[in-house]
C-alpha positions in Angstrom: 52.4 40.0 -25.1 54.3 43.3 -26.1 56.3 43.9 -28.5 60.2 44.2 -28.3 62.0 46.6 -30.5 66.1 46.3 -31.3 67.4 49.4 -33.5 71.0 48.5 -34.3 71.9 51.6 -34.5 69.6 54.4 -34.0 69.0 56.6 -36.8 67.8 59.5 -34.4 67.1 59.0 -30.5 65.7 61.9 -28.3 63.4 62.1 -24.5 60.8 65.3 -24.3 57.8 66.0 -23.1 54.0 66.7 -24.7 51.4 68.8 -22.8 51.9 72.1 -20.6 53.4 72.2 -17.5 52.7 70.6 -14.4 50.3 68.1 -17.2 53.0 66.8 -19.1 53.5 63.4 -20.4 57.1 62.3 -20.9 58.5 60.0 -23.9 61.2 58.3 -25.0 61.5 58.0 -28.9 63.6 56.4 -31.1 63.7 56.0 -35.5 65.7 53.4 -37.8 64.8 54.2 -41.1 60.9 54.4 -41.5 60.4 52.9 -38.0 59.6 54.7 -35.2 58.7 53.9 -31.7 57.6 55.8 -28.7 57.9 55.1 -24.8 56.4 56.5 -22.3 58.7 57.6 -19.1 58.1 59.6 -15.8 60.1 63.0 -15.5 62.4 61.3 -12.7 63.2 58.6 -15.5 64.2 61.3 -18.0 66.0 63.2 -15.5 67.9 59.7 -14.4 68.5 59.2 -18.1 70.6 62.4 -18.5 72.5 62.6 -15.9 73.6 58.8 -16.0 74.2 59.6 -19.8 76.0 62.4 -18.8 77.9 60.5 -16.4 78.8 57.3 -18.5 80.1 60.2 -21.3 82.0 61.9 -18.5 83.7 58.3 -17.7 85.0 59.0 -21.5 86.0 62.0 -21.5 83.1 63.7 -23.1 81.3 66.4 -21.6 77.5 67.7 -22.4 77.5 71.0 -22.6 74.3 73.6 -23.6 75.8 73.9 -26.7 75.1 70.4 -27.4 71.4 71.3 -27.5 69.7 71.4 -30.8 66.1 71.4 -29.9 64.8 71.9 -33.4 66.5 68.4 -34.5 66.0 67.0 -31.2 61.9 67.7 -30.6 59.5 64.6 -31.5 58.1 63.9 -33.7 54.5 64.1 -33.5 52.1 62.7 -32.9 53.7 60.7 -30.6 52.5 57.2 -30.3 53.9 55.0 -27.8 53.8 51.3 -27.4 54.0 50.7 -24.0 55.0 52.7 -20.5 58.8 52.0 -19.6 59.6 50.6 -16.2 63.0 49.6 -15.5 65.4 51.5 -17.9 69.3 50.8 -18.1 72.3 52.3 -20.1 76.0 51.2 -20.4 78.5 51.5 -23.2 81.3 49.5 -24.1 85.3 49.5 -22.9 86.1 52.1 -25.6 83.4 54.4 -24.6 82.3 54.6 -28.3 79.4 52.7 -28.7 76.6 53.1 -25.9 73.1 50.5 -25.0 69.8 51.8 -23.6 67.4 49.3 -22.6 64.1 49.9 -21.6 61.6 46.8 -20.2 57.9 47.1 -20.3 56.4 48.4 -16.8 54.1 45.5 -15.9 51.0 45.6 -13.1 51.8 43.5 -10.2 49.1 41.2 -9.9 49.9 39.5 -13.7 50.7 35.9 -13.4 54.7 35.3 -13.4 54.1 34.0 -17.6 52.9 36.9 -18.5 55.5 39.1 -16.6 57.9 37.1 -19.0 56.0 38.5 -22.1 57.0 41.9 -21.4 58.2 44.0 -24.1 62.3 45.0 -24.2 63.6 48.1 -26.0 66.9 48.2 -27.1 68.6 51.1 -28.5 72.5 50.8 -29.7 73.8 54.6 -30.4 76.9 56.3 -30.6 78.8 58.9 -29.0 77.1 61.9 -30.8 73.5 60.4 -30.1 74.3 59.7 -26.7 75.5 63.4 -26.3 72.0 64.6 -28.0 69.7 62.1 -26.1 71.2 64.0 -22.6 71.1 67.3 -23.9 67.9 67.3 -24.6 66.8 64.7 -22.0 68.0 67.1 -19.7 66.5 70.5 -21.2 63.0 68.8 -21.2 63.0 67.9 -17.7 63.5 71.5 -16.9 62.1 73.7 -20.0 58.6 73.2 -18.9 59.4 73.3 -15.0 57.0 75.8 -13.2 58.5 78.6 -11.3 59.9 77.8 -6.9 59.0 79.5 -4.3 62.0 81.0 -3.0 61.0 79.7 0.5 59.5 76.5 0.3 60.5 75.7 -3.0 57.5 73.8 -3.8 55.8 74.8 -7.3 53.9 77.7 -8.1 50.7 77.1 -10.2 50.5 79.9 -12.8 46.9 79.9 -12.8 46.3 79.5 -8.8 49.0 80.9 -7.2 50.8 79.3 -4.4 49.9 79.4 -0.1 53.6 79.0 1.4 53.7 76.7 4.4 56.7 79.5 5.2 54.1 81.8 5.6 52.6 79.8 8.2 49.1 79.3 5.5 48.6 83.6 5.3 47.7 84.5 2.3 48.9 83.8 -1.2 52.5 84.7 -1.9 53.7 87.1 -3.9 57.2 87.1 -5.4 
């Protein structure tokens, strides 16, 4: 059985990422007083996470702008430790728009029995408007700070160390840009 966490509020809340690009892991983390905890996310589910932060903020008339980015304040905190890898992750906020929820639930393996499915671990984070407006900021400017360089024709990746073949080259040669 996993462990649930409740931090009523957050002390600190960020997303980022460990590891160099096109390797990187991606973490939620979270600290109330001396307790930390660490999930692990795919980029999509950071990606989601800002823009559907950004969006719930929008709905209260609070926009996330670069400015809003403090990466120093906002990097984890290392080393990064995390309990268990995040499956479904949700975030609302109440009628005021002043208080916002992020829950994260335990990704379980299919084949395990229905009981233990039940046993997953829940993550609930209560924040308020200024975390929420951190957590996309920076949510947002992992997802894309460690993002290898498009190919302006495909748009597909370009390995730093390998290079890239463009299928808009028809497979000739390695492109150069």
């Amino acid at each position: 059985m996993a462990e649930s966490y409740e931090f009523d509020p957050v002390d600190w809340i960020s997303a980022g990422a460990v590891g160099e690009p096109g390797a990187r892991t991606f973490y939620l983390q979270a600290r109330k007083g001396t307790d930390y905890v660490a999930l692990v996310l795919e980029k999509g589910q950071v990606a989601a996470l800002a823009q559907l932060a950004q969006q719930l903020l929008g709905s209260a008339g609070v926009t996330v702008t670069p400015d809003d980015l403090d990466e120093r304040v906002q990097r984890l905190v290392e080393p990064v430790t995390p309990v268990w890898r995040a499956g479904a992750i949700s975030i609302g906020s109440d009628e005021a728009g002043e208080r916002f929820l992020m829950q994260a639930e335990e990704l379980v393996p299919d084949d395990l029995e229905e009981e233990d499915e039940e046993a997953a671990g829940v993550a609930r984070f209560w924040m308020d408007r200024d975390d929420l407006v951190a957590l996309a900021a920076h949510a947002a400017y992992a997802v894309s700070a460690g993002a290898r360089e498009r190919c302006r024709f495909c748009s597909r990746p370009i390995d730093p160390v390998l290079g890239h073949v463009c299928p808009a080259t028809n497979g000739h040669g390695p492109l150069t840009v």
